[in-house]
C-alpha positions in Angstrom: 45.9 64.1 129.7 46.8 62.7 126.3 49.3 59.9 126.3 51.9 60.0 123.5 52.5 57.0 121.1 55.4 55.3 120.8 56.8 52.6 117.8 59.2 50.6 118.2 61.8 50.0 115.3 64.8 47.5 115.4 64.2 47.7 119.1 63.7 51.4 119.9 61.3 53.4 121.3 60.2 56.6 119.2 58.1 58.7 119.5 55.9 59.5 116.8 58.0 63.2 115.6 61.3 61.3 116.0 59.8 58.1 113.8 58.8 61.1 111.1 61.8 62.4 111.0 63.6 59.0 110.8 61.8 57.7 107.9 62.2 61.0 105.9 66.2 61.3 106.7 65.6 57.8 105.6 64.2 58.1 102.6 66.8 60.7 101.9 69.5 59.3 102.4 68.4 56.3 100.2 67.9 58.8 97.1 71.5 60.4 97.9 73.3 57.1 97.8 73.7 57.8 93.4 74.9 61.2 94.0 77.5 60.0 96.7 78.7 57.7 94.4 79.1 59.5 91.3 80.1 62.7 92.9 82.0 61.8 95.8 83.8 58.5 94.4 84.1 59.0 90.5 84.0 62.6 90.4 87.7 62.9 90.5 88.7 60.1 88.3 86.5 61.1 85.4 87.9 64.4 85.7 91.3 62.8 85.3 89.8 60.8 82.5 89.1 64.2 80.7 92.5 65.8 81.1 92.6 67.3 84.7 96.5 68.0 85.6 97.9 67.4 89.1 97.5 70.8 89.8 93.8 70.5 89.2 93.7 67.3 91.0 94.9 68.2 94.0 92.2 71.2 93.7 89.5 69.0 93.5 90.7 67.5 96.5 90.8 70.4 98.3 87.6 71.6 97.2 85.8 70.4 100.5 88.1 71.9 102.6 87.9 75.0 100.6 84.6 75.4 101.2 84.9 74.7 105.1 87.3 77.7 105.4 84.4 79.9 106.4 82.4 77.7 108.1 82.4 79.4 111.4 81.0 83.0 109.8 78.0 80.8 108.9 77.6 79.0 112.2 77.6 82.7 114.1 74.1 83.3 111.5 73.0 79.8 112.0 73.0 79.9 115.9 70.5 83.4 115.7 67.8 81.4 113.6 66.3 78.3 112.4 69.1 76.3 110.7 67.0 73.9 108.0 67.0 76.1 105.3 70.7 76.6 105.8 70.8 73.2 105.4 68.3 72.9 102.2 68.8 76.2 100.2 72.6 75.8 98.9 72.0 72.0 98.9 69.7 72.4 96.2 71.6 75.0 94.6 75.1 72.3 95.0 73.3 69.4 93.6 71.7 71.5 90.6 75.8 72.4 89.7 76.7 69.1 89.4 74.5 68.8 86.1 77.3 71.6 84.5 80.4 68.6 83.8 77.5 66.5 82.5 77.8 69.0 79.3 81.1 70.3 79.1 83.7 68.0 80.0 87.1 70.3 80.6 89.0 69.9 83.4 88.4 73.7 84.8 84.7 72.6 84.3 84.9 70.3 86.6 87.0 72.0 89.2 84.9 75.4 89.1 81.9 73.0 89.7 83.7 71.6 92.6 84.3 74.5 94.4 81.5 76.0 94.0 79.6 73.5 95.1 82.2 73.0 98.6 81.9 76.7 99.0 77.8 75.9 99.3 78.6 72.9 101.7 80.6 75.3 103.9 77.2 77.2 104.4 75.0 73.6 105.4 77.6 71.7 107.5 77.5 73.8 110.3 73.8 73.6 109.8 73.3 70.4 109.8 75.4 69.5 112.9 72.2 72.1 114.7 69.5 70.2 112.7 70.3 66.6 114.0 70.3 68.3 117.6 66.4 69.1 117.0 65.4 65.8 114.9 66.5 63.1 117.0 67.0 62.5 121.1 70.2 62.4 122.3 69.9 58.7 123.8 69.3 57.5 120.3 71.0 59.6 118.0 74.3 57.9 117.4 72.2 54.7 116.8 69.7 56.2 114.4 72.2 58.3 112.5 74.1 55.1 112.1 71.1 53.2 111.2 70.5 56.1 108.3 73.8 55.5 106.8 73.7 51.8 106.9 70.9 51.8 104.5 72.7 54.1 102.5 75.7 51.7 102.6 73.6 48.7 101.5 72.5 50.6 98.3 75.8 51.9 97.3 77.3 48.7 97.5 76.0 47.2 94.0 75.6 51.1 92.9 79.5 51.6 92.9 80.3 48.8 90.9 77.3 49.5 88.5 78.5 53.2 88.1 81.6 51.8 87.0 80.1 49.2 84.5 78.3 52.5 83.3 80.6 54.6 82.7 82.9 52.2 80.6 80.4 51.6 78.3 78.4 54.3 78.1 80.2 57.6 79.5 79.9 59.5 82.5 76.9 62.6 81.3 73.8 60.3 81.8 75.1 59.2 85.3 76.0 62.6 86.2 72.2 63.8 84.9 71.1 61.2 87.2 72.7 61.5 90.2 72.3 65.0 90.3 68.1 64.6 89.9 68.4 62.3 92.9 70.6 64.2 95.2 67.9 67.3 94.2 65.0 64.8 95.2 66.9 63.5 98.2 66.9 67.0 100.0 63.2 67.9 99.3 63.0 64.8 101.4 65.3 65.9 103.7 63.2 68.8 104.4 60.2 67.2 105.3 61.6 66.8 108.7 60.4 68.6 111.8 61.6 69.8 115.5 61.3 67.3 118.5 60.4 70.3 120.4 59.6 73.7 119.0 59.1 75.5 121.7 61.9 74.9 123.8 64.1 75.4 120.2 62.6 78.7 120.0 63.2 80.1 123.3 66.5 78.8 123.3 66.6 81.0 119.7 65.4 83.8 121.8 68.1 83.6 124.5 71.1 83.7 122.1 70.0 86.5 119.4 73.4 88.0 119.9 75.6 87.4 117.1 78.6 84.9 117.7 81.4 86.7 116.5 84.4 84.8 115.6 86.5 85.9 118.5 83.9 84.7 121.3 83.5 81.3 119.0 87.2 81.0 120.0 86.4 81.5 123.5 84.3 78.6 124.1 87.5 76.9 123.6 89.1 77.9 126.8 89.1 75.8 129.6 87.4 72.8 127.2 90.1 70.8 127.6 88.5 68.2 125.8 87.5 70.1 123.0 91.3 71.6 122.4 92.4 68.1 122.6 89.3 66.5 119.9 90.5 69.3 117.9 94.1 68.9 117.7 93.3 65.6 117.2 91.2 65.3 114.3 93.7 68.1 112.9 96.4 65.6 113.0 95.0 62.8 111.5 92.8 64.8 109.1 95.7 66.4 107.5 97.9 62.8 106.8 94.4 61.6 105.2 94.1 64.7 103.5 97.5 65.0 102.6 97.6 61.5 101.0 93.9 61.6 99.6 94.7 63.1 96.1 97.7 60.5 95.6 95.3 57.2 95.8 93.5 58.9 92.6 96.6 59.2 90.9 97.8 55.9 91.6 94.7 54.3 90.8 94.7 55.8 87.1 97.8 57.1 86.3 100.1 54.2 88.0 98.0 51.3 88.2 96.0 52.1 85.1 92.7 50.8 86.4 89.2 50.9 84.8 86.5 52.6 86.0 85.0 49.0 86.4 88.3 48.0 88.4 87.9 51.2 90.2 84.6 50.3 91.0 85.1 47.2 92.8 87.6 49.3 95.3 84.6 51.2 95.7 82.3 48.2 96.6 85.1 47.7 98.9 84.6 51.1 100.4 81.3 51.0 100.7 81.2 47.5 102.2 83.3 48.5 105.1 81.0 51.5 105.4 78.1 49.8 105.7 80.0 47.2 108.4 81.0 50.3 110.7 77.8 52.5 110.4 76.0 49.2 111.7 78.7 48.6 114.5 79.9 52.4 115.3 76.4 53.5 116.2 76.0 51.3 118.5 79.2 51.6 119.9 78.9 55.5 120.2 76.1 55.1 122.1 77.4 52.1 124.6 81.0 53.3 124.8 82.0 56.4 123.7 82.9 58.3 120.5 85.8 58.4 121.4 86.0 54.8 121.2 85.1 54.8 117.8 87.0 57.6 116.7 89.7 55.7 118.0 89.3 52.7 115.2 88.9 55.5 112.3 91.7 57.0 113.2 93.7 53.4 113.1 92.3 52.8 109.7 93.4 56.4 108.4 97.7 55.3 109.6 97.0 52.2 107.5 95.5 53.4 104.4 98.5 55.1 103.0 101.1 52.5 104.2 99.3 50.2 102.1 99.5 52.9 98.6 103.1 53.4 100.1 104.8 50.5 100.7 102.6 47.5 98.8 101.0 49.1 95.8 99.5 46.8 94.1 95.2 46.4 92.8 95.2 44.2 96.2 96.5 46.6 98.5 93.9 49.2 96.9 91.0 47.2 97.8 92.1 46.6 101.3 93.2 50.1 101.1 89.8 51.0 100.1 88.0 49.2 102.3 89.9 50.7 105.4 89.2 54.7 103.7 85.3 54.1 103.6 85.9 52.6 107.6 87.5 55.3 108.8 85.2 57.6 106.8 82.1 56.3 108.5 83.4 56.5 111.9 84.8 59.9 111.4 81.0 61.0 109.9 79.5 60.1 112.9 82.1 60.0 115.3 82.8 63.6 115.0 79.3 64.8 115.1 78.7 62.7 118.3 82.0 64.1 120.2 81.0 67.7 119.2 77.2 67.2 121.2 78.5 66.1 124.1 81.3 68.5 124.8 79.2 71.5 123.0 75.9 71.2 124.7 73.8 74.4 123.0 76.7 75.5 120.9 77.0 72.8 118.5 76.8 74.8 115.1 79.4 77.2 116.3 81.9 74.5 117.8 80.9 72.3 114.4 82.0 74.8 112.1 85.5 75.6 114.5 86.1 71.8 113.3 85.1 72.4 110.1 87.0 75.6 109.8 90.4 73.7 110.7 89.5 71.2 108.3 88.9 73.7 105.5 92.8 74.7 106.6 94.7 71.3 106.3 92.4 70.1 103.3 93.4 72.7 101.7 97.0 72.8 102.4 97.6 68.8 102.5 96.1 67.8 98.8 97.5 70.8 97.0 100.8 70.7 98.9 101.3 66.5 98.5 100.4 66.9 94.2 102.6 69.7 94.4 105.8 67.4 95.7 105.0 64.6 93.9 107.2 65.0 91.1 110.0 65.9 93.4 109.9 63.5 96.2 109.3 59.9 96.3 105.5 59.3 96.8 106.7 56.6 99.4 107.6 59.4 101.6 105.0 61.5 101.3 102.2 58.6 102.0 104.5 57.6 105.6 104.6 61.5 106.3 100.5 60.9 106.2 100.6 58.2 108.0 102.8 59.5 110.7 100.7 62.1 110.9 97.6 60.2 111.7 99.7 57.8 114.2 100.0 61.2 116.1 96.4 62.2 116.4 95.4 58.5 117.1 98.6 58.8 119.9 97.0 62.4 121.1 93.5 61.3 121.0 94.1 58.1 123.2 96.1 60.4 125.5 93.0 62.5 127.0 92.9 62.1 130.9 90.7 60.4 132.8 88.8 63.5 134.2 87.9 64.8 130.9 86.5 61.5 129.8 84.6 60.7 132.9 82.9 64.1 132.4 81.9 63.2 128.8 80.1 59.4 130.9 78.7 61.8 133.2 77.0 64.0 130.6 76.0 60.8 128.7 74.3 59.2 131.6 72.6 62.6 132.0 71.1 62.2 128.4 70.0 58.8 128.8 68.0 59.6 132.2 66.2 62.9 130.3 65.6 60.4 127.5 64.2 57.8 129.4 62.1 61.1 131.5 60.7 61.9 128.7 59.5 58.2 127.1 57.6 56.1 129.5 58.7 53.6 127.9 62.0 54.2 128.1 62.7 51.2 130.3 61.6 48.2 127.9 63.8 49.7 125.4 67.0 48.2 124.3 70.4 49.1 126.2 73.6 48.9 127.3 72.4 45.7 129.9 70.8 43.9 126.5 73.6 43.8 124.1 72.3 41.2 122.0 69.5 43.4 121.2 71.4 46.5 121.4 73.4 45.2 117.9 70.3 44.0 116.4 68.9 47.8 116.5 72.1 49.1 114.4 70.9 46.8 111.9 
């Protein structure tokens, strides 16, 4: 009987489909690091830059949760087949949009960009929430997906304030023309990766060929008590963040009157603290609980607008800044993490539930905070979103004991089909060897 080869990496044992599909979502993610940048931390300040109203603001901030709305329709079609090239296909077609605004600079450019290219997101996120399932083992997932991001957070560290440096002296089309190549390149990487175990992925394909409709995607919620409560939750919080989110643009420009190079060093900021919790959350994920973690986003998301609020000044922006791409992180991988353990086998369905609630308070918090600003005081509406996200942090921490000693029991179950299935399961890093259990997030 052939024995299977393992490599160890940072202190983990992988097997050798796992370390493929780590260096590729690697690789990846290293290429995307431009496009996140540009698109997802400049985007809407050039646009302002080039005339965009509130109106159209606060549309560009909802974009995302725009294109969420019909997430669940896409996870009922993603459970019946193989999810990747719901994943690759409107990526592709997303990151080849984003070359449009490098040409034609009007504000309604940019916005019908930006929703066409959530609306495409809607399809993948769902998606890629299934993918992940198949790449990686659940004992290590949290920590690789956390390792992933931190090299992502390394390189857009210098890259946001270089973008900045850019596009005061040069514009924003070339950068756009580049990031968008990258982020093209970056899921032709992303691709490459393959299924831990096709044939147990394809019988479990087999066994669910019936169509989720959206009705029986609501009834996985019964009697998940804590699903309804992650749910309400992140539904709480989400909308402050979301309802404050378009505000911190308009400060930043409009108020503050920042450069792009000033803007850039809050985004160094952001990225910074990104980079800190994807190498810490991982690892606490997978020792504690995402809960845990989500616990400390959530924190950061009440603070965030309190600073904008009540200090608002280029100081309290950084911080401010810092604390966003903190909670940001944790809530990436926090979220996805919460979802596989209470959502065993239905992970694309329950995935794009979240999703489809996000698409519903990202789209009424930014349009609806742009649309007040002129008539109530911004202080209010930034302690409205931090209220807000006190209450989901408050609802969050109040889950019972029984619901969160299941979630240890499931995660204990992982571990020992983990360890099962690698013989050398037991030299590997854990819980008992902290010191080397941080070192791996690294």
């Amino acid at each position: 009987m052939k024995t299977e080869r393992y490599v160890t990496f940072l202190g983990l044992q992988l097997n050798q489909t796992t370390w493929h599909n780590f260096r590729w979502d690697l690789f990846g993610a290293a290429l995307f690091s431009l496009f996140n940048v540009v698109f997802n931390q400049f985007y809407v300040p050039i646009s302002i830059r080039n005339g965009a109203s509130d109106f159209q603001v606060g549309l560009l901030t909802a974009a995302p949760a725009i294109g969420l709305l019909f997430s669940p329709l896409w996870a009922g079609l993603v459970e019946r087949g193989n999810p990747k090239p719901y994943v690759v296909i409107p990526q592709l077609i997303a990151r080849s949009l984003i070359l449009v605004p490098a040409f034609f600079t009007a504000p309604w450019v940019f916005v019908t960009v930006a929703l066409v290219f959530q609306l495409l997101m809607g399809i993948q996120a769902p998606a890629y929430a299934a993918v992940i399932t198949q790449i990686y083992p659940p004992s290590l997932r949290g920590r690789l997906m956390g390792n992933v991001r931190v090299v992502m957070g390394i390189l857009m560290i210098p890259m946001a304030y270089l973008v900045g440096l850019w596009i005061d002296h040069r514009g924003s089309s070339e950068i756009i023309i580049a990031a968008s190549v990258l982020g093209i390149l970056s899921i032709l990487c992303f691709q490459r990766v393959k299924e831990l175990e096709p044939e147990a992925v394809s019988k479990a394909k087999a066994a669910r060929k019936e169509r989720m409709t959206f009705f029986k995607q609501l009834q996985l919620i019964k009697g998940n008590k804590a699903l309804v409560l992650f749910l309400s939750a992140t539904t709480l919080a989400g909308f402050g963040n979301l309802l404050a989110n378009p505000l911190y643009f308009i400060i930043q420009v409009s108020m503050l009157n920042l450069s792009n190079l000033e803007i850039g060093y809050i985004r160094v900021a952001y990225f910074t603290c990104l980079f800190l919790a994807y190498l810490t959350m991982g690892w606490v994920i997978d020792r504690y609980s995402p809960k845990t973690a989500l616990t400390f986003g959530f924190l950061g998301y009440v603070l965030v607008p309190l600073l904008y609020g009540f200090v608002g000044n280029y100081p309290a922006a950084i911080i401010a800044g810092g604390l966003q791409g903190f909670g940001d992180a944790i809530w990436d991988i926090g979220c996805l993490t919460y979802v596989f353990r209470i959502a065993k086998g239905k992970e694309a369905v329950v995935f794009g539930l979240h999703l489809m609630l996000f698409g519903i308070r990202g789209t009424i918090g930014p349009l609806l905070s742009t649309a007040l600003m002129n008539s109530v005081s911004m202080q209010l509406i930034l302690g409205v979103a931090a209220l807000f996200a006190l209450l989901g942090l408050l609802l969050l921490r109040s889950e019972k004991k029984e619901a969160q000693q299941d979630l240890e029991q499931e995660q204990e179950q992982e571990q020992e089909q983990g360890q099962g299935a690698n013989p050398a399961a037991g030299q590997q890093p854990s819980s008992a060897n902290p010191s080397l259990s941080e070192a791996k997030s690294g």
